[in-house]
Phi, psi and omega in degrees: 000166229250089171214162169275343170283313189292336158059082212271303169328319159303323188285292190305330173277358158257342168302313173295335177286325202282310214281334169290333168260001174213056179321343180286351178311123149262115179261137191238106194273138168228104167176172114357095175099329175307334172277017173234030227260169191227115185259152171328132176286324171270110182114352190302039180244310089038353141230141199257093176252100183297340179086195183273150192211151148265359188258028188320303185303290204297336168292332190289297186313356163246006169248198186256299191234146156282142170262109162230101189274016215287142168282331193192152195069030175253142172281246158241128182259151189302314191328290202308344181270301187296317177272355224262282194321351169247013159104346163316123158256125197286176175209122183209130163344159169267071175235141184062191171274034192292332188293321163299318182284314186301293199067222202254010177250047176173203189240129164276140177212134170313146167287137182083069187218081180294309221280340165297305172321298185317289197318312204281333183278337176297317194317306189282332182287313213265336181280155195279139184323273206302184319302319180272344161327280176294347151284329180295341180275311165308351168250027180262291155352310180281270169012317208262323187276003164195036148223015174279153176307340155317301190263008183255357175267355155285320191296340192274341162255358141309297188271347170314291216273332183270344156317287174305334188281322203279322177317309198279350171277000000 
């Protein structure tokens, strides 16, 4: 969405870094508001802005690397979860529990950084399709087995049940 937390100046000043150096780059803003977004004067031919979408999960399955530039206030962000279940390899701030949710299976950069930001996304656009496949399945992976409604309803029976055991003792 269209916030002052997600801190779209910083994503734009590394899309233009990123972009003097893999001109084949395209970015695609997804979001609530975005379409009023004040785009870079050099390079706006290079982005693509949808605005709020319901078809979130099928734009994601078509791009390459996910983005979460927020300088602050993020909790655990769902984007980022959201593109991860889809197979996406992320690039995301340090912020929140973005380090926890990526782990080694995508890139952390300090917040308000382009030129990290810029670097870290180049690292993932520029590795040859299977390799970014593959961290993208690995953090799909990660996603499915330990942050899915599956797996938070197994740990909730996981505790249920040792919760019930310390009672019956």
């Amino acid at each position: 969405r269209n916030d002052p937390q997600k801190d779209y100046e910083t994503f734009f000043a590394a899309a233009c870094l990123l972009a003097q150096r893999c001109p084949q780059t395209i970015f695609v803003v997804i979001g609530k508001g975005t379409e009023t977004l004040s785009l870079p004067s050099v390079g706006q031919e290079r982005f693509i802005v949808l605005g709020e979408r319901d078809d979130v999960q099928r734009l994601l399955r078509g791009g390459d690397v996910a983005v979460l530039s927020s300088a602050y206030g993020e909790g655990c962000p769902n984007a980022l979860g959201e593109a991860m279940a889809t197979g996406l390899v992320c690039v995301g701030t340090d912020v929140g529990d973005t380090a926890i949710l990526l782990g080694e299976r995508g890139r952390i950069v300090p917040p308000r950084r382009p030129e990290d930001l810029a670097a870290a996304l180049e690292d993932l656009v520029t590795l040859p399709s299977e390799a970014r496949q593959a961290l993208g399945l690995s953090a799909r992976t990660h996603i499915l087995n330990t942050w899915s409604q599956k797996a938070a309803a197994r740990l909730y029976a996981d505790l249920y049940e040792v919760m019930t055991r310390k009672k019956a003792q």
